[in-house]
C-alpha positions in Angstrom: 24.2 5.2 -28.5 20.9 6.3 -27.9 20.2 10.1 -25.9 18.7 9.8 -22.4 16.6 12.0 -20.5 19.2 13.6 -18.3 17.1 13.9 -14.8 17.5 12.3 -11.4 14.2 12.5 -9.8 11.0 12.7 -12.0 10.9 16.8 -10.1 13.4 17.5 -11.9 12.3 16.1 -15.4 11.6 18.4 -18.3 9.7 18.0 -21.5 12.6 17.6 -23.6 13.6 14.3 -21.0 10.1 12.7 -21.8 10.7 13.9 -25.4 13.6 11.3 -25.2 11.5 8.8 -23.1 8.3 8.5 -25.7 10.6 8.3 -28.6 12.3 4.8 -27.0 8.8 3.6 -26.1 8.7 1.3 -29.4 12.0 -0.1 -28.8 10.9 -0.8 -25.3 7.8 -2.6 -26.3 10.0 -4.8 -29.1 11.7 -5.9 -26.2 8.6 -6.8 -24.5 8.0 -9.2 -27.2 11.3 -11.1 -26.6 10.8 -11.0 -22.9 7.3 -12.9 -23.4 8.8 -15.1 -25.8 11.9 -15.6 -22.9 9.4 -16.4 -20.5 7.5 -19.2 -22.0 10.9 -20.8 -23.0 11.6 -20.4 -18.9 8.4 -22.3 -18.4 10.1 -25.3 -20.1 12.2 -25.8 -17.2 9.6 -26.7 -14.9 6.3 -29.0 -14.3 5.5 -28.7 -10.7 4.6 -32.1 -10.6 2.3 -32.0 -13.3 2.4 -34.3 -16.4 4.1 -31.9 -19.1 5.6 -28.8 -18.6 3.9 -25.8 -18.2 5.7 -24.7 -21.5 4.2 -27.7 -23.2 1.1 -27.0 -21.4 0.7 -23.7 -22.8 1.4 -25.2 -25.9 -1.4 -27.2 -25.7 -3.7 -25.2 -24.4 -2.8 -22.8 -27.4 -2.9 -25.4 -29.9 -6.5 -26.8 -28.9 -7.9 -23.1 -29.6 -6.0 -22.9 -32.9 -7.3 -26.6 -34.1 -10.7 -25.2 -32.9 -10.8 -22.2 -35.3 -9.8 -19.5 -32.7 -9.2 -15.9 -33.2 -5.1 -15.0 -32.8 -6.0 -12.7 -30.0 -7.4 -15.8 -28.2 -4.9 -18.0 -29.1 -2.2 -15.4 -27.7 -4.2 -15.2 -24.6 -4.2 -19.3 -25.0 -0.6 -19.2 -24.9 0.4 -16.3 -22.6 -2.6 -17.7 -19.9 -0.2 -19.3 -17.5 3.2 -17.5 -17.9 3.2 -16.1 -14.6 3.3 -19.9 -13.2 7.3 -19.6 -12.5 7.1 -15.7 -11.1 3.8 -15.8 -9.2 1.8 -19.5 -8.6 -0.7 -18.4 -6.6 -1.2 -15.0 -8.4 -0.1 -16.0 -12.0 -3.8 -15.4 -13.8 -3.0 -11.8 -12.6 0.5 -11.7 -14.4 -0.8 -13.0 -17.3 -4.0 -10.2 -17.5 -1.2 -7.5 -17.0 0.8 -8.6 -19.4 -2.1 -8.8 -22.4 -4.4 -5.6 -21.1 -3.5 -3.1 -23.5 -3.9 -5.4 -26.8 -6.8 -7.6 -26.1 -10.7 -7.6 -25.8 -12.8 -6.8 -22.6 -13.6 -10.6 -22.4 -10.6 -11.7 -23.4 -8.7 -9.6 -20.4 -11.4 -10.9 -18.1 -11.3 -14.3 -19.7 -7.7 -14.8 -18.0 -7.6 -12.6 -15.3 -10.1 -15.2 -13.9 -9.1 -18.3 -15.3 -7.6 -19.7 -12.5 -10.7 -19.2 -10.3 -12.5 -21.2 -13.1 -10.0 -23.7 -13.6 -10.5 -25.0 -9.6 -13.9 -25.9 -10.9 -12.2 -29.5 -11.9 -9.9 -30.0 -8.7 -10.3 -27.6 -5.7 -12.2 -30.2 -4.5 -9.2 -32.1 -4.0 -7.1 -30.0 -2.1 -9.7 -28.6 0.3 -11.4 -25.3 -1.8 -14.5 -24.8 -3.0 -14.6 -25.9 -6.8 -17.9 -23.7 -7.2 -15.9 -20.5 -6.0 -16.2 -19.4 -9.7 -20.0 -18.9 -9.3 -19.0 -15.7 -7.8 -19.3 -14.2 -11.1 -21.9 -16.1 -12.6 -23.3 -12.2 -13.1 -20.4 -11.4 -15.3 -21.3 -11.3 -18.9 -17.7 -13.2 -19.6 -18.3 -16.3 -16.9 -19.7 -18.9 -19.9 -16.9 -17.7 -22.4 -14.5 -18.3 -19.5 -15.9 -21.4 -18.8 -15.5 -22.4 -22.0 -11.9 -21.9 -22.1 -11.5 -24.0 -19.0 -13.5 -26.7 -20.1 -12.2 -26.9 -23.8 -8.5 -26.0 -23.8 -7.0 -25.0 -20.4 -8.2 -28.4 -18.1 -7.9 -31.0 -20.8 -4.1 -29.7 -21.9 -2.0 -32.4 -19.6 -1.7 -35.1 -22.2 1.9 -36.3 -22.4 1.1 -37.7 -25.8 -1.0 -34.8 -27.4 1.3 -33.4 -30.1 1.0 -29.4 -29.4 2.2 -27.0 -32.0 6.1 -25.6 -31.0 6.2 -22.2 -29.5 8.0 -20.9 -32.9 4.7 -21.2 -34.6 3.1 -18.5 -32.7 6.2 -16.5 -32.2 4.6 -14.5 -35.4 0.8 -13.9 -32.9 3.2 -12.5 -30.1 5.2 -10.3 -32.7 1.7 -8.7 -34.3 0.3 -8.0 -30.5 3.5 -6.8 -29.2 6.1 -5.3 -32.1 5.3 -2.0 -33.0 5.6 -1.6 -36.4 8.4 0.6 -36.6 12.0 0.8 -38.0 13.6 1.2 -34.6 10.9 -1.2 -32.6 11.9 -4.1 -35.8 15.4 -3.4 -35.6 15.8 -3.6 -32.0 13.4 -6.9 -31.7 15.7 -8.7 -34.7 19.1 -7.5 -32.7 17.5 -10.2 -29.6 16.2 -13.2 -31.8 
């Protein structure tokens, strides 16, 4: 069994209680990594009316950038874009940003915490927003690389009969971003799988 701090109010903490608390933080994060994996599999359960699922369009979005010669750190922000869809949908790029903050580029981050803004570009016009909303930041020096990402991967990733790469092939991206590479963090991430 592991020790735990021993407080019951943060006043009443003491060094030797966060002593406790840093020396779990690996394990903690392992378990991070099995959450995120958890949550895309939770995204299998639902479409929302769309054409795929938004497991398999993750999948595809993540695919596209891998087939196009992507970076893993894109192709994990690829993947992990919409997983908020289920917890959040109107505030899911926001989930998504928190979740990949610590371990990803500047334009990355920004990439898709704003995705969703860029992404209206090909159908706000259809439900009564303006599609051009996203030239709010055409002064950010990330708006073409986000555009990009729209355009190329995130929009076009609907197709019922696109054959996407299975989440277990990038289980191994989401362990190197997320696993610490620890004893205790690989132990504890092995006990979930």
């Amino acid at each position: 069994m592991n020790a735990k701090a021993s407080f019951r109010s943060f006043e009443e903490s003491t060094e030797a209680d966060w002593k406790i608390i840093q020396n779990d933080f690996p394990v903690t994060q392992a378990l991070a990594a099995a959450n995120i994996i958890e949550q895309l599999r939770i995204l299998e359960r639902d479409d929302g009316g769309f054409p795929v699922s938004r497991l398999e369009h993750s999948l595809q979005t993540a695919t596209r950038a891998a087939e196009d010669g992507r970076d893993d750190e894109y192709v994990l922000c690829a993947l992990l874009h919409d997983i908020g869809d289920t917890l959040a949908p109107m505030n899911h790029p926001s989930i998504a940003a928190g979740i990949i903050k610590q371990y990803v580029s500047e334009a990355n981050h920004w990439m898709v915490e704003h995705h969703g803004i860029f992404q209206g570009y090909y159908f706000w016009h259809h439900i009564g927003a303006d599609p051009n909303t996203r030239e709010n930041y055409r002064d950010s020096p990330y708006f073409e690389y986000t555009e990009e990402f729209c355009h190329k991967y995130d929009q076009t990733a609907f197709d019922p009969d696109y054959t996407s790469a299975p989440l277990d092939t990038f289980v191994p991206i989401i362990e190197r971003f997320f696993v610490p590479q620890t004893e205790a963090a690989t132990a504890a991430y092995s006990a979930l799988r």
